[in-house]
C-alpha positions in Angstrom: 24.5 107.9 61.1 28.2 108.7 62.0 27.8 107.8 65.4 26.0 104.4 64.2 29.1 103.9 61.9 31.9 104.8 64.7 30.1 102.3 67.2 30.0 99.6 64.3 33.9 99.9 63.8 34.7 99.7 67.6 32.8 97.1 68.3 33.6 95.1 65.0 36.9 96.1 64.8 37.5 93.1 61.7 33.9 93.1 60.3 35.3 97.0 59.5 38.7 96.3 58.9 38.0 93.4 56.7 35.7 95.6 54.7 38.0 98.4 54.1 40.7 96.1 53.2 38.7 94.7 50.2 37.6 98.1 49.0 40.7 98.6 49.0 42.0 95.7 47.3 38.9 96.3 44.5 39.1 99.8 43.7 43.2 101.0 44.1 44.0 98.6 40.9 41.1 100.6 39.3 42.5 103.7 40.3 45.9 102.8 38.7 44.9 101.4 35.4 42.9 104.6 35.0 45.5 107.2 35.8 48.4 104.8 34.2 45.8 104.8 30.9 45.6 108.5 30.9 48.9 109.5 31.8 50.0 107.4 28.6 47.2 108.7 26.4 48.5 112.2 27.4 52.1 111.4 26.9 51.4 109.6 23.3 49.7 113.1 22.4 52.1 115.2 23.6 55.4 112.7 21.4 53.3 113.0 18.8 52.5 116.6 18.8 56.6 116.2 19.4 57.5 114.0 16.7 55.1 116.5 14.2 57.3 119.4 15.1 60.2 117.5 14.9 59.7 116.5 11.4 58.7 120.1 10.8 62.2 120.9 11.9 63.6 118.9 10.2 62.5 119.7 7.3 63.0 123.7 7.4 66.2 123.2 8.3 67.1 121.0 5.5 65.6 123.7 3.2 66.9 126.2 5.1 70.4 124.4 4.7 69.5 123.8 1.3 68.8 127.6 0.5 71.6 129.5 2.6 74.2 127.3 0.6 72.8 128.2 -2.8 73.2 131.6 -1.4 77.0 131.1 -0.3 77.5 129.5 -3.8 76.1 132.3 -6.0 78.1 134.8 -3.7 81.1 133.4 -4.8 79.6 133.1 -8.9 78.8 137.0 -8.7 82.0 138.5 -6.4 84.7 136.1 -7.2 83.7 136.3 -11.3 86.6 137.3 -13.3 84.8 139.7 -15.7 83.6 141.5 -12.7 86.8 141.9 -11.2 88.6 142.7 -14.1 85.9 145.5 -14.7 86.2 146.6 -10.8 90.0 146.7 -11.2 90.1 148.4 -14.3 87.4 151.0 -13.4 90.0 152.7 -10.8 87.5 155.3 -10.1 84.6 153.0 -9.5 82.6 154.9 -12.0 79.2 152.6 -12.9 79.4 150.9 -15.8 76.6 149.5 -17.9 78.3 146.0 -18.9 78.6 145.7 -15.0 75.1 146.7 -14.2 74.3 144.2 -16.6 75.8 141.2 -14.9 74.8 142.0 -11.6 71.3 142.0 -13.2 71.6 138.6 -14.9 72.8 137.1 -11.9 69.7 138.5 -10.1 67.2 136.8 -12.2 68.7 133.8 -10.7 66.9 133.8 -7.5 63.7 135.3 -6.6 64.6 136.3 -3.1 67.9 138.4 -4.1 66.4 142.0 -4.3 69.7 143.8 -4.5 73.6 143.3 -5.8 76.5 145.3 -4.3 79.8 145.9 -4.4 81.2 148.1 -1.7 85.3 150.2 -1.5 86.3 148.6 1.6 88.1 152.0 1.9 86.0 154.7 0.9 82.8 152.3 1.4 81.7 153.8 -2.4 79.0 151.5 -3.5 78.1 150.0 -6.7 75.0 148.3 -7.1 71.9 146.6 -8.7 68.3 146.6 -7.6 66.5 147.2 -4.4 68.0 150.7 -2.3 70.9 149.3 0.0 70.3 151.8 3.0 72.4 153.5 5.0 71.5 151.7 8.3 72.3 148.5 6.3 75.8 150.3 5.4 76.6 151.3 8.8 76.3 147.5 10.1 78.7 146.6 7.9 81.0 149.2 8.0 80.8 148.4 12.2 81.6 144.5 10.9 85.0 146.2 9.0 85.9 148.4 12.1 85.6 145.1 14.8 87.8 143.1 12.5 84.6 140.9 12.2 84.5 141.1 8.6 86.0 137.6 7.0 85.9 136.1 3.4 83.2 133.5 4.9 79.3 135.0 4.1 77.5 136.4 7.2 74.2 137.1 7.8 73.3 140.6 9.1 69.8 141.6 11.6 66.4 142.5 10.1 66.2 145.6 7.7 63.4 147.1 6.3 63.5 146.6 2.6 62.2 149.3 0.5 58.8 147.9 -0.2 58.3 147.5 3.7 59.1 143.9 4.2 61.5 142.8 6.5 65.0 141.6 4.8 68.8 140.8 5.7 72.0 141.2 4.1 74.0 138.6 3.2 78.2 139.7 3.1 81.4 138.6 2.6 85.0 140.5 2.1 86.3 139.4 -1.8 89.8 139.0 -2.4 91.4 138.9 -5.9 91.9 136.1 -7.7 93.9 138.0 -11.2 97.2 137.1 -11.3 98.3 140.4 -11.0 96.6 141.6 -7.8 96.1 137.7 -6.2 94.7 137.8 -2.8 94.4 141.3 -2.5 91.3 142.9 -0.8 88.8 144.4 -3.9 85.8 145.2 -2.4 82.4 144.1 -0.1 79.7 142.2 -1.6 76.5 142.7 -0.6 73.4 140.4 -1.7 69.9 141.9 0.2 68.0 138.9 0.7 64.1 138.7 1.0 63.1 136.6 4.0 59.2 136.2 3.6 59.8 132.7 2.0 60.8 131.4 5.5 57.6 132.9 6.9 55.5 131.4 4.2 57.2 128.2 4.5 56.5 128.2 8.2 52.9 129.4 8.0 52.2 126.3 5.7 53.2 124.1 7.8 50.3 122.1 9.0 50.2 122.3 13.7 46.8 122.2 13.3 46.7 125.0 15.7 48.2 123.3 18.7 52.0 124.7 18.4 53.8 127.5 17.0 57.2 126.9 15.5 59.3 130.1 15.3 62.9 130.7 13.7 65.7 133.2 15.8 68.6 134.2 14.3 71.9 135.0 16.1 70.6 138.5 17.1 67.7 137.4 18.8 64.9 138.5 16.4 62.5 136.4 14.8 62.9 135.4 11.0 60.2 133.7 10.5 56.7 131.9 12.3 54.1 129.5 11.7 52.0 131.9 13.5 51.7 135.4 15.0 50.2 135.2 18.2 53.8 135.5 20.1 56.3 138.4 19.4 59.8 138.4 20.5 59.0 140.3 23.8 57.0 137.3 25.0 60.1 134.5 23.8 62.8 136.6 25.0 63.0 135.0 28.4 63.4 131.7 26.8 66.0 132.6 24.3 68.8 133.6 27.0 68.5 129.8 28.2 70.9 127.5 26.2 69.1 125.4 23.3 68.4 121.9 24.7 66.1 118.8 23.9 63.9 118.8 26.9 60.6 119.5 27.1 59.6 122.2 29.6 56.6 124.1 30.9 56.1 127.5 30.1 53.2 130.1 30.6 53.0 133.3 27.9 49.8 136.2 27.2 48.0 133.8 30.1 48.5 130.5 28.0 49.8 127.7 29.5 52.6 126.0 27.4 55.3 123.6 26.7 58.0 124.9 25.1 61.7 123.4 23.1 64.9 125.4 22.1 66.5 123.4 18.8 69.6 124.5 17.5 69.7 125.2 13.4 72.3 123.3 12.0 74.4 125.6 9.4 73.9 128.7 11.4 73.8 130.2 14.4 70.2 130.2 14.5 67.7 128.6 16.4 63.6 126.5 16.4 61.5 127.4 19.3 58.8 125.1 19.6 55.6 126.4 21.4 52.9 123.6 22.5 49.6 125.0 23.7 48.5 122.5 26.4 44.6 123.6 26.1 44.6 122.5 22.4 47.2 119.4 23.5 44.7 117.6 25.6 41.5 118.8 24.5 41.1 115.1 23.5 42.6 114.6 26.6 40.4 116.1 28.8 37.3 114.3 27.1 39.0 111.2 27.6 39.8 112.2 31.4 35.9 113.0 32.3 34.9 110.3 30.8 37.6 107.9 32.5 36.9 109.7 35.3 33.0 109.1 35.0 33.4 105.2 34.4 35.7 105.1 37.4 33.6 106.2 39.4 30.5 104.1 38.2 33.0 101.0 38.4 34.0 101.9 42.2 30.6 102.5 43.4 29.8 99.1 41.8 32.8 97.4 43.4 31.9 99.1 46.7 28.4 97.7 46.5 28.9 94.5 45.6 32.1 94.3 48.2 30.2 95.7 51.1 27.2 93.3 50.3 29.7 90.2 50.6 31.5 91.3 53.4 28.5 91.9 55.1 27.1 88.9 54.3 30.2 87.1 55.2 31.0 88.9 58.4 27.4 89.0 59.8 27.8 85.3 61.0 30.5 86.1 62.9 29.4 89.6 64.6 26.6 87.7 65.3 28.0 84.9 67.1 30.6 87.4 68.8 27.3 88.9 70.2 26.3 85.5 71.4 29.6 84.7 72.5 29.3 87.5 74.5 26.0 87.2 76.1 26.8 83.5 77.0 30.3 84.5 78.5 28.0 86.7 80.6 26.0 84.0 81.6 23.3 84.1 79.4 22.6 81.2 78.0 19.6 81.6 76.3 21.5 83.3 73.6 20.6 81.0 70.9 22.0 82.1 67.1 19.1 82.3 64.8 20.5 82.9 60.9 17.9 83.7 57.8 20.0 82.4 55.3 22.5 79.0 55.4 25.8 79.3 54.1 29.5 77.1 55.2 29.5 80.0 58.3 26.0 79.9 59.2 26.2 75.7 59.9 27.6 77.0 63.2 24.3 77.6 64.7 23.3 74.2 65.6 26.1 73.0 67.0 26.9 76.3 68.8 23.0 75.9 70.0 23.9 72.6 71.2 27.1 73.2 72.9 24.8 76.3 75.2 22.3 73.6 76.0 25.2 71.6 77.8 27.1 74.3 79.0 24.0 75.1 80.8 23.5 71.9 82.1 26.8 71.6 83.3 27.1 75.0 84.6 23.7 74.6 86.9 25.3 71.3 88.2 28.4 72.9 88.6 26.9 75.9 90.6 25.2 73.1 92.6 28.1 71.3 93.6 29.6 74.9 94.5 27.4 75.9 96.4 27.5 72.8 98.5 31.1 72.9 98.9 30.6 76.6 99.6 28.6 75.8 102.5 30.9 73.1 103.9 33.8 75.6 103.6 32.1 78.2 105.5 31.2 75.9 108.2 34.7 75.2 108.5 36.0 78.4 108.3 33.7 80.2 110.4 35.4 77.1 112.9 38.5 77.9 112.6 38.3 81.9 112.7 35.7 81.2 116.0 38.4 79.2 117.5 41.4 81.7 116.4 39.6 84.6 118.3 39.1 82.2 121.3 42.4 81.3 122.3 43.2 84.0 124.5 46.1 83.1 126.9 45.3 82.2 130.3 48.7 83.2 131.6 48.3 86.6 130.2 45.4 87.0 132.5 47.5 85.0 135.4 50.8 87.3 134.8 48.1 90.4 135.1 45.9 89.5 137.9 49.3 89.0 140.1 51.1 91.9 139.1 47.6 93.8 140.6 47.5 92.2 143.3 51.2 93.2 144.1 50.2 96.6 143.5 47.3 96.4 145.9 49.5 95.0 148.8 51.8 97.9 148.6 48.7 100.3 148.7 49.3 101.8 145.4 45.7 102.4 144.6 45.8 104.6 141.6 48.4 101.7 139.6 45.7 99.3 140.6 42.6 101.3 139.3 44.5 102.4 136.0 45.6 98.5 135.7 42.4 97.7 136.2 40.3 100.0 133.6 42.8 99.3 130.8 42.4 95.6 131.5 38.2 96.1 130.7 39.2 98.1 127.7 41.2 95.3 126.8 38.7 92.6 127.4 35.7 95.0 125.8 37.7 95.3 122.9 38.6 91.8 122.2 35.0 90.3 122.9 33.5 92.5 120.0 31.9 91.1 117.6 33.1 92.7 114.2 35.5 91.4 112.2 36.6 94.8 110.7 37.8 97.4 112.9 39.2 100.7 111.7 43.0 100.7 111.7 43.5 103.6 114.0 41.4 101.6 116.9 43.4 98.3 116.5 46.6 100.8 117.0 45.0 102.1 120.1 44.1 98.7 121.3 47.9 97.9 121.0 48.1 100.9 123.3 45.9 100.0 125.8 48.2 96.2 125.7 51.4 97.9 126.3 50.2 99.8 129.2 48.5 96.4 130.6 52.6 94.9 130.0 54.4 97.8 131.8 52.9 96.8 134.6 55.0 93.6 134.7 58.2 95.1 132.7 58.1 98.7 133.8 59.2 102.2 131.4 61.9 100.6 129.8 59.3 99.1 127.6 59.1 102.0 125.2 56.2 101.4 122.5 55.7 103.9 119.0 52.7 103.9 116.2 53.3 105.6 113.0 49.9 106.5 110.8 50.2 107.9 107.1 46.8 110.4 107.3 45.3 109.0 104.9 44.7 105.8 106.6 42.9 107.3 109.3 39.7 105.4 107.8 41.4 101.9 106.6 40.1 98.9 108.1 41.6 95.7 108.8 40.7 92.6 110.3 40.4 92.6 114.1 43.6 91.5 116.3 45.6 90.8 113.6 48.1 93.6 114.8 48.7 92.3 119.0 49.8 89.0 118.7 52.7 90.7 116.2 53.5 92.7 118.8 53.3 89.8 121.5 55.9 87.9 120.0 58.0 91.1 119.6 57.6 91.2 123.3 58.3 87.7 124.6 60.5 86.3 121.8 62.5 89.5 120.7 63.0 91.5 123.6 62.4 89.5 127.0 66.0 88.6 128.1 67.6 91.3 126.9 69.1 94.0 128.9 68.7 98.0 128.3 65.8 99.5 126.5 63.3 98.0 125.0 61.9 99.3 121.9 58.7 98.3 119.8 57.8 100.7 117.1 54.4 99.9 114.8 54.3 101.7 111.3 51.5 101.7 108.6 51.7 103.2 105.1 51.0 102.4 101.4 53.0 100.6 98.9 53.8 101.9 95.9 51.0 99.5 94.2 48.6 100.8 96.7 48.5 97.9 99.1 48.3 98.9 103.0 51.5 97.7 104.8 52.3 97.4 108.4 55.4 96.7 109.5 55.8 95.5 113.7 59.2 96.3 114.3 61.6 95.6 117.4 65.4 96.2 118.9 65.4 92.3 120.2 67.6 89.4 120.0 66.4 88.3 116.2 66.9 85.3 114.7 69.3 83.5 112.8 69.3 82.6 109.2 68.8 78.9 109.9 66.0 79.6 111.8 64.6 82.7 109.9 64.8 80.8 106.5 62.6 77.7 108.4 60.0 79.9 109.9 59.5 81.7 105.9 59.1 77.7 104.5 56.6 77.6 107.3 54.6 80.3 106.5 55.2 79.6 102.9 53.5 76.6 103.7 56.7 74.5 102.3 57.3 72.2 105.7 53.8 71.2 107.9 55.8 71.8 111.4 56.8 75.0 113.1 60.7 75.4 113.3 60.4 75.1 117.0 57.6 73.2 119.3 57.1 76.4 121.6 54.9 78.7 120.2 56.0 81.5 117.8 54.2 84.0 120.1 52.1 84.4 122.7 48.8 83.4 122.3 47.5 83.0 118.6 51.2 82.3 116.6 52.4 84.1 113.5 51.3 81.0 111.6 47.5 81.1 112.7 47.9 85.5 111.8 49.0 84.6 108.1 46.5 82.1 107.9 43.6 85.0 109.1 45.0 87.1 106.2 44.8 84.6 103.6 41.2 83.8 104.2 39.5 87.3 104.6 42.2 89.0 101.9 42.8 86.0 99.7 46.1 84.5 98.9 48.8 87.6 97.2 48.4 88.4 100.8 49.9 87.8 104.1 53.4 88.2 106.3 56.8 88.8 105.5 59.6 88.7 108.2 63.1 90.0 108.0 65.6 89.2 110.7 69.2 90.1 111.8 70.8 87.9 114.7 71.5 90.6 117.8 69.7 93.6 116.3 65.9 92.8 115.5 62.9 91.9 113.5 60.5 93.2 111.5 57.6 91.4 110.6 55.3 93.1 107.5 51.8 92.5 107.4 50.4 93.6 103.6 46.6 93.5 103.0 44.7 95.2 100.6 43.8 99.0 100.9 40.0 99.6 102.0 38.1 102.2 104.1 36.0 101.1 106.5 32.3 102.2 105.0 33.4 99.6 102.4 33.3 96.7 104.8 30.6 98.2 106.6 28.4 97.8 103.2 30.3 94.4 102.5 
């Protein structure tokens, strides 16, 4: 199935394409509206699981606010009464009195949550007072207040005490100064109200979270006065009351529950709200909502990938389908007719494209047929032309050779004459063969067995080289392509000049893997007049040789391009570079083929 899939996609690269493409386009925007739809449903629960605690707060802290200045305000009724501090001042020995027992008491039935009235020496820390037991722990914190020089005339608020009933309570304190004319200003005394706190507790409990947060209250020492619910001591918030309060929202996780969590600042004290979300209870609406988005997404994208896949395939089936044809008719089949099952604007393509392989067919057979004839003609002619190539064979070689022998004879050197004569058979053997292909390193030894026919005539300062990459040893090349190169080295470049004569023949590969032979000679060149008429010649640019006289003896550099082009084809051929007094060097560059190829050809 994969493998069916892979081939489908590589060899309908758009048919695939096109189809992803519009899945694509179909089920991303489905994708987003569902994630955008629950992300907002999740952030609308989680503001308004906000904006509930919020108003919660708010609330507690205006009662809050609300209660802890009715407390600052009967402070100053009891402590700063003048009955009370007349009695205090007059009662030098702080003896308890009954009419001052009785005020403190009457003042107490004020407010519930006062369980004890005191009045403590700020020098010998004696105590006076009404109600509930004022401890000695709860003494000690504020005689530590006194000795820090924390202890002000504004009411302070002290840690948790255990009341004597068990419940937890704090004190509030200030330091009262006279105001009797006779004493004005003057430090009196401590007073001490011992407040009961369970009313924030219960205020908190009956707050309505429905179960998803927990709001809890910290005073300034870090313990907790008061929470809507029980399940988190201090030990689990204390990590999160050393941070500074803020209004963001963050993530928290506490006894293995994940959470999200809010530091509020109280506004009279220095207090604080910590606001713990449970995310569980958050989105448990949530999370029905996600599975079932989740579940109609996925229904909606296997629908859209149905119903897109069925159209695409329908509408790209045409067109793989004539791709097929295409190709089979590009390969020369054209009885590749396109037969569709269903007709659609694509599909109306079939009888014209059925048409238009009828007269390509037509065409082509009477094309091949006109080919073919002109093949045949151009053989003929070719076959010609190569045949009379190969037969023009210089008579005055033979003349030039036949004397030189003779010479040789008349002065009785017999072995010269019997080693002229065997390389001259070579010679003639080799050239009356009847392959066209000959493997490189025999054409190089043929050029061997040439030189040694022309020392005869011109003696050792003819000096002759061939230069053979390994690799070559089994190229093959046309025959005698290679000696009339090295003819018109001979009789053009070098005869006439005086010292040695040099003619050096060197065959490698180019760096596109071409064979290239290069015929190379010390002669007398030619100049750039000349050189630049004999490239238009070969070039084919001007119909007449730069000179009348032949460019070499016997078949001409012309008629050797001309060879190449015709068995190699036409990137091939001869090159010739030139310098005026120092030499030339004519490249021959054919394609790079063994000789089993042509030998199978």
């Amino acid at each position: 199935m994969f493998r069916q899939i892979l081939s489908y996609t590589k060899k309908y690269p758009l048919s695939y394409r096109m189809i992803i493409t519009n899945i694509c386009l179909a089920v991303l925007p489905i994708l987003l509206l569902g994630t955008m739809g629950y992300l907002s449903y999740v952030h609308m629960m989680k503001q308004n699981a906000l904006d509930s605690i919020g108003q919660i707060v708010n609330q507690t802290n205006d009662r809050l606010d609300e209660y802890f200045g009715r407390m600052d305000q009967l402070s100053r009724s009891i402590f700063y009464n003048r009955n009370v501090q007349q009695i205090m001042i007059a009662n030098q020995s702080w003896q308890e009195s009954d009419t001052l027992l009785r005020n403190l008491n009457s003042y107490m039935s004020l407010e519930s949550t006062i369980k004890s009235l005191a009045m403590v020496n700020a020098d010998t820390f004696r105590t006076v007072s009404e109600g509930g037991i004022i401890t000695a722990a709860m003494m000690t914190h504020i005689r530590n207040k006194q000795l820090e020089g924390a202890l002000t005339t504004r009411i302070q608020y002290s840690p948790l005490f255990e009341m004597q009933d068990g419940r937890p309570g704090m004190l509030a304190f200030r330091q009262i100064k006279s105001i009797q004319q006779t004493r004005y200003l003057d430090q009196l005394y401590i007073g001490v109200m011992l407040l009961d706190i369970e009313w924030i507790r219960h205020a908190l409990q009956t707050a309505n979270m429905d179960n998803k947060a927990s709001l809890f209250i910290v005073n300034g020492h870090g313990e907790i006065v008061g929470a809507s619910s029980g399940k988190t001591g201090i030990a689990e918030l204390a990590p999160l009351l050393r941070e500074q309060p803020t209004e963001e929202v963050r993530p928290v996780r506490l006894d293995d529950v994940d959470y999200l969590y809010q530091i509020i600042p109280f506004d009279g004290l220095d207090w604080t709200f910590v606001a713990l979300i449970n995310k569980d209870k958050l989105l448990e609406k949530a999370t029905f909502i996600q599975y079932t988005l989740v579940g109609v997404v996925v229904i909606l994208i296997a629908v859209v990938i149905l119903v897109v896949v069925s159209f695409n395939i329908r509408l790209t089936h045409p067109i793989t389908k004539m791709a097929d044809a295409f190709d089979r008719a590009a390969s020369g089949n054209f009885d590749a007719v396109l037969r569709f099952g269903y007709r659609n604007e694509i599909t109306v393509i079939q009888d014209h494209y059925n048409n238009m392989l009828d007269q390509i067919k037509r065409l082509t057979d009477h094309l091949l047929l006109s080919q073919k004839q002109l093949h045949d003609t151009e053989m003929e002619k070719q076959l010609f032309r190569l045949s009379g190539l190969q037969s023009q064979i210089n008579s005055h070689f033979l003349y030039n050779v036949l004397h030189s022998i003779r010479g040789m004879s008349m002065s009785g050197a017999k072995k010269e004459v019997a080693s002229a004569i065997d390389h001259l058979v070579s010679y003639f053997r080799y050239i009356t063969r009847t392959e066209d292909y000959v493997l490189l390193f025999k054409e190089l030894e043929h050029l061997d067995t040439y030189i040694a026919i022309q020392r005869i005539r011109f003696g050792k300062r003819l000096q002759f080289r061939t230069e053979m990459e390994p690799e070559l040893k089994g190229q093959a090349i046309v025959k005698l392509i290679l000696q009339p190169l090295v003819e018109n080295a001979l009789f053009h470049g070098l005869e006439g000049k005086s010292g040695r004569w040099l003619i050096r023949v060197q065959a490698g590969k180019t760096e596109g893997g071409d064979l290239r032979i290069m015929v190379m000679d010390n002669g007398m060149g030619m100049s750039e007049e000349k050189l630049r008429r004999v490239r238009e010649h070969l070039a084919g640019r001007i119909e007449e040789p730069p000179e009348r006289e032949h460019l070499g003896q016997g078949i001409g550099l012309e008629n050797i391009h001309s060879r190449v082009r015709i068995y190699y084809g036409e990137p091939y051929g001869l090159s010739i570079k030139s310098w005026e007094g120092r030499g030339t060097v004519v490249t021959i560059t054919i394609p790079h083929r063994n000789g089993e190829d042509h030998n199978h050809a």
